[in-house]
C-alpha positions as CSV (number, residue, x, y, z in Angstrom):
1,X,0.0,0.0,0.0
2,X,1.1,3.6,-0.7
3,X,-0.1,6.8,0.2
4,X,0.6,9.9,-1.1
5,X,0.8,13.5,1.2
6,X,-0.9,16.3,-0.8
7,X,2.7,18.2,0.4
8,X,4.9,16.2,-0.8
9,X,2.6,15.7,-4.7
10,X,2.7,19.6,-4.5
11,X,6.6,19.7,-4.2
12,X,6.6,16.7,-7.0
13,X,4.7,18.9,-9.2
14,X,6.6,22.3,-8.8
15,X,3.0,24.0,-7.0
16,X,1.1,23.7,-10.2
17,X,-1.7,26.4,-10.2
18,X,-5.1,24.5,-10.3
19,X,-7.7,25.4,-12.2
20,X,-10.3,22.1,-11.1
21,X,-11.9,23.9,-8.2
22,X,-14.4,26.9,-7.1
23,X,-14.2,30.4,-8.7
24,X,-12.6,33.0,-7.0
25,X,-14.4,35.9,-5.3
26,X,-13.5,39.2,-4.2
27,X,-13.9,37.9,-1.0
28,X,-12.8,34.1,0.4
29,X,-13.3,32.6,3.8
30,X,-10.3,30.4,5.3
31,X,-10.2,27.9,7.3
32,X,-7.3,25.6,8.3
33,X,-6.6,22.9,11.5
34,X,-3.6,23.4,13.0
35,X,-2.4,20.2,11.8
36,X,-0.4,20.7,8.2
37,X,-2.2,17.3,6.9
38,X,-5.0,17.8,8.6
39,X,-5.1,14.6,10.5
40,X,-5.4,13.6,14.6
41,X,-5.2,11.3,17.2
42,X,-8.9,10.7,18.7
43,X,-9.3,12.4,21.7
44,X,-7.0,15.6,20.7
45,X,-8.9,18.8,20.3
46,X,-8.0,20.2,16.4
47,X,-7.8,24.4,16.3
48,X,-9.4,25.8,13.8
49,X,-8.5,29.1,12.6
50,X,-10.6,31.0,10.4
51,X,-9.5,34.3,8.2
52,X,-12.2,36.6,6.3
53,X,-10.1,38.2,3.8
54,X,-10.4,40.4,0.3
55,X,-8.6,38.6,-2.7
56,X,-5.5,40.9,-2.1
57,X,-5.3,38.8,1.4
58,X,-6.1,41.9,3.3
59,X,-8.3,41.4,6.8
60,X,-12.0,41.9,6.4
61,X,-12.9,44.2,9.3
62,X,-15.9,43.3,11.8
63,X,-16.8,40.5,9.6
64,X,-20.3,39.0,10.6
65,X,-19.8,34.8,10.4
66,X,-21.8,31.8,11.2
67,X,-20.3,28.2,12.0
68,X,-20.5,25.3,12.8
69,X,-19.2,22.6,14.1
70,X,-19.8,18.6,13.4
71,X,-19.1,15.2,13.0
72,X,-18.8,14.2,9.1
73,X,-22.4,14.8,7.7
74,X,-24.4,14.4,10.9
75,X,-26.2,17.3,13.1
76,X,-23.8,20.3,14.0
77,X,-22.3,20.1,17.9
78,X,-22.3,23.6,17.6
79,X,-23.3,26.1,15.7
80,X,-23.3,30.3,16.7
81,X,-22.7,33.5,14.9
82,X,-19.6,36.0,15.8
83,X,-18.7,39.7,14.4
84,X,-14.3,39.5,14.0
85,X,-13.5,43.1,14.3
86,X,-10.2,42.2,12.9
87,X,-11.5,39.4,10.2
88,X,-10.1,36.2,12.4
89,X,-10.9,34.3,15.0
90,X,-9.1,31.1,16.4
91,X,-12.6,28.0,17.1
92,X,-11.3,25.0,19.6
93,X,-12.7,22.6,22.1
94,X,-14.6,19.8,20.0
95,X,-12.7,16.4,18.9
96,X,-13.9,12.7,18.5
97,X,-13.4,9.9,20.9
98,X,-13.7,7.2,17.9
99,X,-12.2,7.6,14.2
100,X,-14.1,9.7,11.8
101,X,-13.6,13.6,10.8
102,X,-15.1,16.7,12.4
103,X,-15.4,19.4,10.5
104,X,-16.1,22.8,10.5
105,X,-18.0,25.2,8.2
106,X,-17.8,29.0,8.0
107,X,-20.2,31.3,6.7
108,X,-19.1,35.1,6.1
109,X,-21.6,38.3,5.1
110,X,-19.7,40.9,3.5
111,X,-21.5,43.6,2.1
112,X,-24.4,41.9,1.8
113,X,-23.3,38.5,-0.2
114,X,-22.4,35.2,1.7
115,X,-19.3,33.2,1.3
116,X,-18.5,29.9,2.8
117,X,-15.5,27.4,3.5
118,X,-14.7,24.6,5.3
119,X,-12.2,22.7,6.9
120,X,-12.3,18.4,8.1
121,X,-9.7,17.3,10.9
122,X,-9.4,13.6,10.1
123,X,-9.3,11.4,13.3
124,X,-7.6,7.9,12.9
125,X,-8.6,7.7,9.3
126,X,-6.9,4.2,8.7
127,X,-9.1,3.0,11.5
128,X,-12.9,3.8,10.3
129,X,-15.1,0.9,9.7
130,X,-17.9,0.6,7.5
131,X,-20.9,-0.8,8.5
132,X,-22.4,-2.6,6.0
133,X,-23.1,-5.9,6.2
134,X,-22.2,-8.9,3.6
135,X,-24.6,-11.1,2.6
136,X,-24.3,-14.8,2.6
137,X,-25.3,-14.9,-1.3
138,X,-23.7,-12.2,-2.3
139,X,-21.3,-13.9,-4.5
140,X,-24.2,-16.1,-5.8
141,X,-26.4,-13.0,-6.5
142,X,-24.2,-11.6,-9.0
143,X,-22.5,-14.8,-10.3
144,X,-26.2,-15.5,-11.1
145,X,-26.7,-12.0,-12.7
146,X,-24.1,-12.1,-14.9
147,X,-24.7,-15.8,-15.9
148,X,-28.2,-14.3,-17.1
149,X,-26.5,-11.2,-18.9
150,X,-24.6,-13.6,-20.9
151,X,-27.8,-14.9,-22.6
152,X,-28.3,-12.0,-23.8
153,X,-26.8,-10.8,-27.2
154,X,-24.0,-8.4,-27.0
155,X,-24.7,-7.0,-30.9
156,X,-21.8,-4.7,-30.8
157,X,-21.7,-2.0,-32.9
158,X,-19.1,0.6,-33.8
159,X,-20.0,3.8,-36.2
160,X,-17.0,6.6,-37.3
161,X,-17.8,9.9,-36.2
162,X,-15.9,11.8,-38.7
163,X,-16.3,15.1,-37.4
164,X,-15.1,14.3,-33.9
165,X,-11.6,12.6,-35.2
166,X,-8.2,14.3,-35.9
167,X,-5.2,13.7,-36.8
168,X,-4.3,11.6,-33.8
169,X,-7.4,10.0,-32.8
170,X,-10.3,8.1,-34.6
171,X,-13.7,9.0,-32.7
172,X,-16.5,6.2,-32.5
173,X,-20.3,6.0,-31.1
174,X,-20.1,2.1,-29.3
175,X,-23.1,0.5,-28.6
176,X,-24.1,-3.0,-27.4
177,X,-27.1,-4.8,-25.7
178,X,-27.3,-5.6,-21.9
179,X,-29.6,-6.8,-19.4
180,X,-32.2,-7.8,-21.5
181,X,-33.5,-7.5,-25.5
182,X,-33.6,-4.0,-26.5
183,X,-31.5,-3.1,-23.3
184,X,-28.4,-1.0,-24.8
185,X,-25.4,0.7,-23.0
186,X,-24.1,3.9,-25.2
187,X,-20.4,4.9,-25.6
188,X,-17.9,7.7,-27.4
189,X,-14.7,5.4,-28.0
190,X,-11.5,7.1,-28.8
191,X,-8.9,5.1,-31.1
192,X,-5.4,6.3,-31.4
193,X,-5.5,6.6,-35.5
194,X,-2.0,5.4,-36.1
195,X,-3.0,1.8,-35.1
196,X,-1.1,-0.8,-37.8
197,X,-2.5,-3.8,-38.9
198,X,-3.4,-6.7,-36.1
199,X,-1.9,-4.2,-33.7
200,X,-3.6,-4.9,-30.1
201,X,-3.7,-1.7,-27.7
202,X,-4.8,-1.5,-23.9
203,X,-7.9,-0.5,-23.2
204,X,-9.1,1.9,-20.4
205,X,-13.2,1.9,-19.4
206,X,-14.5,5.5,-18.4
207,X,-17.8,5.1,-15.9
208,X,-19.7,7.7,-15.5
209,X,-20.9,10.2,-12.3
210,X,-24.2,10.9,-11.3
211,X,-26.5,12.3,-14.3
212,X,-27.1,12.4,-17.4
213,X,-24.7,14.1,-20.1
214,X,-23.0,13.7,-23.5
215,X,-19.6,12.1,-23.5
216,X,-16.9,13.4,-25.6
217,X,-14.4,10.7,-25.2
218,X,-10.8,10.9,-23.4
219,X,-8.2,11.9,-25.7
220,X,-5.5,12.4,-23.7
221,X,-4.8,8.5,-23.1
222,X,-5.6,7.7,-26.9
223,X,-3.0,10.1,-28.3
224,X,-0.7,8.2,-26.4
225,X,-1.8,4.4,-27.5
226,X,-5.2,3.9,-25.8
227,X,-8.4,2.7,-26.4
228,X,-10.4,4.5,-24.6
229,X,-14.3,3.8,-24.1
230,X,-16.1,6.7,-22.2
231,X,-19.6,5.2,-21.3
232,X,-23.3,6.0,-20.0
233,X,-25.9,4.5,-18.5
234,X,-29.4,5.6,-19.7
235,X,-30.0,4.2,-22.8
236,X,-29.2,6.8,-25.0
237,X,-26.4,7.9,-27.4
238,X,-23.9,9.3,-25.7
239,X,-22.7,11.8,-28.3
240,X,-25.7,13.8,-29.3
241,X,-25.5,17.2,-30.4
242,X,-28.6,18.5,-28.5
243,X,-27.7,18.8,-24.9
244,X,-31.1,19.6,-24.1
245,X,-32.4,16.1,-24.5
246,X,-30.1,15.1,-21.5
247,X,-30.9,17.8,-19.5
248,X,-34.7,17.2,-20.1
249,X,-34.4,13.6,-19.4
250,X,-33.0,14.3,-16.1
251,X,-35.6,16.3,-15.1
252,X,-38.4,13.7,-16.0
253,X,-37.9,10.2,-16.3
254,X,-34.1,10.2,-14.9
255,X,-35.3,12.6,-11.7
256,X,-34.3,10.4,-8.3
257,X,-33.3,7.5,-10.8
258,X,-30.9,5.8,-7.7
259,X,-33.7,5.2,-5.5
260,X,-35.5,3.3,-8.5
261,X,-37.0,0.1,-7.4
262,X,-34.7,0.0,-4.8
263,X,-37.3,-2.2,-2.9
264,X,-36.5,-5.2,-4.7
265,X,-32.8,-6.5,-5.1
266,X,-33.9,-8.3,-8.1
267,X,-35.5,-4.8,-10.0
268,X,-33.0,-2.4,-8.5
269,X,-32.0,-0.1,-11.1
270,X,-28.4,-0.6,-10.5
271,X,-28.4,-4.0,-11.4
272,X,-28.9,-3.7,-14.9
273,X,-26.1,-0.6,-14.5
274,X,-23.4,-3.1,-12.6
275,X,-24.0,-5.6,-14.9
276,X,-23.9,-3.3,-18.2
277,X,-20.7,-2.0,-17.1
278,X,-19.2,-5.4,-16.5
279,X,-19.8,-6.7,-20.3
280,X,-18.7,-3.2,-21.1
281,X,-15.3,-4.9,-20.5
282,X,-15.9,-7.6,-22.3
283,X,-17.0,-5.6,-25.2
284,X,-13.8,-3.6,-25.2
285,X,-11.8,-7.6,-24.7
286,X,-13.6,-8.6,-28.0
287,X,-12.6,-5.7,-30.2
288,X,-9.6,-6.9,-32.8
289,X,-7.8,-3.8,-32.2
290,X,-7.8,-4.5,-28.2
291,X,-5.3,-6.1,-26.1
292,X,-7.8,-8.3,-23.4
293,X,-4.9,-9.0,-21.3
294,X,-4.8,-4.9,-20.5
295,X,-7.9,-3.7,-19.8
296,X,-8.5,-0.7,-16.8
297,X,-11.5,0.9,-15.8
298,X,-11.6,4.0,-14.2
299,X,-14.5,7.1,-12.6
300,X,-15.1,9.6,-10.3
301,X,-18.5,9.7,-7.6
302,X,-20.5,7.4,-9.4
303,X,-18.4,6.4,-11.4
304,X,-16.0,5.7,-8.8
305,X,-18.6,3.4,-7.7
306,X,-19.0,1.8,-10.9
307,X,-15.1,1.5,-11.2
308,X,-15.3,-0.9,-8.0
309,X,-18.2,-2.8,-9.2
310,X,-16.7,-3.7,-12.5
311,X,-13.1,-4.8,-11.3
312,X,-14.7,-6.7,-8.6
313,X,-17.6,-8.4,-10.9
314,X,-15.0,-9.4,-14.0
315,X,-11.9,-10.8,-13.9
316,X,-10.8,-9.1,-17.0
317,X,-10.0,-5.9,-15.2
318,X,-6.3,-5.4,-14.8
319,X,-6.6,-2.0,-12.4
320,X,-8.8,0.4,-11.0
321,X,-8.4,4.3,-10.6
322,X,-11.2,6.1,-8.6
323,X,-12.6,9.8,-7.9
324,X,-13.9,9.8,-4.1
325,X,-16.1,7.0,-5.1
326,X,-20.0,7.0,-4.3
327,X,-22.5,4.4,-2.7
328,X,-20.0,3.3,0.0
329,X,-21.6,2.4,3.3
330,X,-24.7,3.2,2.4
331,X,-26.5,2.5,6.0
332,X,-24.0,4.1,7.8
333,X,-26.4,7.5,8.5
334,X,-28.5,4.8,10.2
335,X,-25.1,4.5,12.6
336,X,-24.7,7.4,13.2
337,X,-21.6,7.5,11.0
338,X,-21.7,10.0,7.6
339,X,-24.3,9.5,4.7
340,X,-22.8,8.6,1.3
341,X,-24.7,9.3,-2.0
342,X,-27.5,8.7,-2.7
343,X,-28.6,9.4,0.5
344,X,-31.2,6.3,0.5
345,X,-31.9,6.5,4.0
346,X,-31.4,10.5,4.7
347,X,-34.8,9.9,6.1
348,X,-34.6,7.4,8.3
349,X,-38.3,6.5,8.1
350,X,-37.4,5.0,4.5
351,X,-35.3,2.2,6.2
352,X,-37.5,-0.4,5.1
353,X,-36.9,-4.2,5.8
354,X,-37.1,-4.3,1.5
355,X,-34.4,-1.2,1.2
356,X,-32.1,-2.4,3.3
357,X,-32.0,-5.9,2.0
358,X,-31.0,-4.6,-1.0
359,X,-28.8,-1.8,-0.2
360,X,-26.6,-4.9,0.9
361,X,-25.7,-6.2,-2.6
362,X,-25.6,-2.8,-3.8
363,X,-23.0,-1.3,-1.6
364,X,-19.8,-0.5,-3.1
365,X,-18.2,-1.9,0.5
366,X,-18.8,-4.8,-0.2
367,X,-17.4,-4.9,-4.1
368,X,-14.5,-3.3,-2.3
369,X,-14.1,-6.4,-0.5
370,X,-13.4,-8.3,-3.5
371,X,-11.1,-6.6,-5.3
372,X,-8.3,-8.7,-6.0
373,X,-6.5,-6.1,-9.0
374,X,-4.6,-2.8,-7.8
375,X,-6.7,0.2,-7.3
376,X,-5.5,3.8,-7.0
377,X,-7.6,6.7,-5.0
378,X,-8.0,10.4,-4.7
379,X,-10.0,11.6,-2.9
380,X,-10.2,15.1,0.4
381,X,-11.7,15.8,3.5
382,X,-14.4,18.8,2.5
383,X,-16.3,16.3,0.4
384,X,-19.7,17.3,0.9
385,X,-21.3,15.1,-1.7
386,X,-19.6,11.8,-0.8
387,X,-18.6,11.9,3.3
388,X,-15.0,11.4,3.5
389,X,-16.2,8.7,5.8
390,X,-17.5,6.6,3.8
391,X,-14.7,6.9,1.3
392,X,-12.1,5.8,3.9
393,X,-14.2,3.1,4.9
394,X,-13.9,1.7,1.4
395,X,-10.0,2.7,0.9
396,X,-9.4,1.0,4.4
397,X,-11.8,-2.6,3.6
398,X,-9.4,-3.2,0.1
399,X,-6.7,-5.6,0.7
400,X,-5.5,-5.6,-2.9
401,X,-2.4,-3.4,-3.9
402,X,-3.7,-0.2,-3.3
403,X,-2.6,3.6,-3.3
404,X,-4.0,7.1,-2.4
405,X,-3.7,10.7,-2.7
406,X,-5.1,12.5,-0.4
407,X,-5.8,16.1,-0.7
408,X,-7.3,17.6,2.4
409,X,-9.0,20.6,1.5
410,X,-10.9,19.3,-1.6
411,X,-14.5,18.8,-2.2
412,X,-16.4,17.5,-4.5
413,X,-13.9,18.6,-7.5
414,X,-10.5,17.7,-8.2
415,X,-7.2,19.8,-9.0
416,X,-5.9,19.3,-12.4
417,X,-2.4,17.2,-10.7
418,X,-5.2,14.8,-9.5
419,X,-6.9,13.9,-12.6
420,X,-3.2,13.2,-14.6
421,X,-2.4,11.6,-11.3
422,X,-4.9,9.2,-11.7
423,X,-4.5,8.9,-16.0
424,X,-0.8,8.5,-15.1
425,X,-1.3,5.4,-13.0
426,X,-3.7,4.2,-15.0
427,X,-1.5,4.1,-18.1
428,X,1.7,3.0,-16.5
429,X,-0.3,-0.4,-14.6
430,X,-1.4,-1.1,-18.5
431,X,1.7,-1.3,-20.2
432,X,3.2,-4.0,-17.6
C-alpha cells in the first residue's frame, strides 16, 4: 500500500496552479486545523482558525460569520454567529473519541453577499469501519446475474464519427445490448489513429458520475496508444449534439433515478447498471484492435462506484483508478456514521426491511471487499457530496495493492495534478 501527502505531490509537481476547483471571489473565507495534513489522534482537540479576507489577502474588518461545528455529515455540535473586528478568529474545544472527521463550516456576510468554507480534521482515518453488512449470497447473487446477462446478445456495434476525429485520434459511437433484449449501453470510443494492422492496444473503461450528459471521449490517453471507451448508463447515445435532451431527461424520467425500485434487489435499477458495465469490459476484450490482457477501468463519484463494481464483478480488469467514489456504506447514516450518495436513508423512516436488504448487494463496500487487482484513490476531507467517511471506509476494507492521494482541502472537485495523477497510473499499470 502507498499513500501519497498532498505536500509532498505539490513539491513533486513544482505548485502547479489549479484550475479544477471553485471560482474566486472578491472575497474568500479560510479555514485551516492546525495540523499541516490535517489529521489527529482521537481524543486531541483540532484548532481551527478561520480568516475573512479580500482577494489581495487583506483582513475583512468586523466580519459577521456563522459556523459550525460537526461530526462528518451528521447534526452540527455547535453552531453560533460572531462579528471578527479584525477578520479572524481562532474556534477549539470539540474532537472525537472514535475515528471519523469533524469538521467545520464558516459562513461570512460581507456587504451583503455570503461566502462559505470549510475545513475536516481527520481522526484515525486508517481505523474507520464501514458498517455494512455482507450477505451470505452475495457472491451467488451476481454470479447469477451475470450468468443471465450472458444470454443475452451483446450485438456490438461501432460507427466513425468523422467530425469528432483528428489527426491523432479516430472517434466512434459504441453501442451494445445488456440486461435484457432491447436493453443497450451507449459509448464515445476514442482510437489512437495510427494503429497498424493486427496491432492490439490497452484498453481503459471510463464510468460515469451521477446524471445524465453527452460524452466526448478521453483523448488524452488515446493520443498516447489507448483505447479509450467513455460510457453512459441511460440508454441513449452518448454523443448527441442537442444537450437539451439530456438535460430534459433528467428532469423527468431520470429525476431520483438511484432510489428506483430500490425495494427489490432483483429490479433495482443498479443491477442492470453493474451488470452493463461489466460486459462493457468484455465488449472492449472482443474488439480486434484490443489487447484483453490490459484492460482498466476508471471514474469519479459514481463512477467511482461503478469503477469498484466492474473490477470486482470481472476478472478481466487489470486495475482500478477512482474519484472519491459513491455508494459506499450506504446505512451508515443509520449508525450514526456520515451518509454517502445517494442518500437512500437520509430519512430514516425510508429504512424499510425491503431497502435495506437490498442496499446490501448494492453497496460499493462490499465490491471493495473483493477486489483482487490494484486500485488507486484520490479523494479530500471537504467532500460534501460523498462523506469522507465513507470513502475511507472503502480505501481502508481493500486488501489488494492499493494507493491514495489524499488532498485535504478538496470537495467535490478535483485539482488538475489529480486527474493526470490518476490517468498517469492508470497508463503506466497497463503497459506492464
Amino acid at each position: 500500500m502507498k499513500r501519497l501527502s498532498f505536500l509532498a505531490i505539490l513539491i513533486a509537481l513544482g505548485f502547479a496552479v489549479v484550475v479544477a476547483q471553485p471560482r474566486q471571489t472578491l472575497i474568500k473565507v479560510v479555514v485551516t486545523p492546525d495540523h499541516a495534513d490535517w489529521v489527529y489522534k482521537c481524543g486531541e482537540k483540532p484548532v481551527f482558525n478561520v480568516e475573512v479576507l479580500t482577494c489581495s489577502n487583506a483582513a475583512v474588518e468586523n466580519a459577521e460569520i456563522r459556523y459550525e461545528i460537526s461530526e462528518d455529515f451528521l447534526p452540527p455540535l455547535e453552531k453560533e454567529q460572531k462579528v471578527l473586528p479584525d477578520g479572524k478568529i481562532a474556534l477549539s474545544g470539540h474532537t472525537m473519541k472514535k475515528p471519523g472527521f469533524l469538521r467545520c463550516r464558516v459562513w461570512a456576510k460581507v456587504n451583503g453577499k455570503s461566502y462559505e468554507e470549510c475545513a475536516t480534521a481527520a481522526f484515525e482515518p486508517e481505523r474507520i469501519e464501514p458498517k455494512t453488512i455482507m450477505p451470505k449470497d452475495f457472491d451467488e447473487f451476481w454470479q447469477s446475474a451475470l450468468k443471465a446477462n450472458e444470454k443475452v446478445a451483446m450485438l456490438p456495434q461501432l460507427t466513425l464519427i468523422p467530425e469528432r476525429c483528428t489527426s491523432k485520434v479516430n472517434v466512434y459511437s459504441a453501442r451494445f445490448q445488456t440486461h435484457k433484449s432491447g436493453s443497450f449501453i451507449y459509448g464515445t470510443m476514442c482510437v489512437p489513429a495510427n494503429l497498424k494492422e493486427g496491432e492490439r492496444v490497452p484498453a481503459i473503461l471510463i464510468v460515469p458520475g451521477a446524471g445524465c450528459r453527452s460524452r466526448k471521449g478521453y483523448f488524452r490517453e488515446a493520443e498516447r496508444g489507448f483505447v479509450t471507451l467513455e460510457v453512459g448508463i441511460h440508454g441513449i447515445p452518448t454523443v448527441l449534439k442537442d444537450e437539451s435532451i439530456y438535460e430534459n431527461l433528467k428532469q423527468a424520467s431520470l429525476l431520483d433515478y438511484p432510489a428506483a425500485r430500490v425495494d427489490d434487489k432483483d429490479k433495482y435499477f443498479y443491477k442492470r447498471v453493474f451488470v452493463g458495465c461489466a460486459r462493457a469490459i468484455d465488449f472492449l476484450a472482443g474488439l480486434d484492435f484490443v489487447d484483453a490482457e490490459r484492460i482498466g477501468v476508471m471514474g469519479g463519484s459514481q463512477g467511482g462506484a461503478l469503477s469498484i463494481t466492474t473490477a470486482a464483478l470481472n476478472p478481466r480488469v487489470k486495475c482500478a483508478a477512482v474519484l472519491y467514489p459513491a455508494m459506499c456504506d450506504l446505512t451508515g447514516y443509520l449508525h450514526n456514521q456520515g451518509n454517502s450518495w445517494p442518500y437512500l436513508f437520509k430519512n430514516k423512516a425510508l429504512a424499510t426491511k425491503e431497502r435495506l436488504e437490498t442496499v446490501k448487494y448494492y453497496d460499493v463496500i462490499n465490491f471493495a471487499r473483493h477486489l483482487n487487482v490494484p486500485i488507486f484513490f484520490t479523494y479530500g476531507y471537504n467532500d460534501l457530496v460523498v462523506c469522507p467517511t465513507s470513502i475511507q471506509g472503502c480505501y481502508n476494507v481493500v486488501t489488494s495493492p492499493k494507493e491514495a492521494m489524499v488532498v485535504p482541502q478538496s470537495r467535490h472537485y478535483t485539482y488538475p495534478e489529480q486527474i493526470e495523477a490518476r490517468s498517469d497510473w492508470m497508463m503506466e499499470q497497463l503497459k506492464k
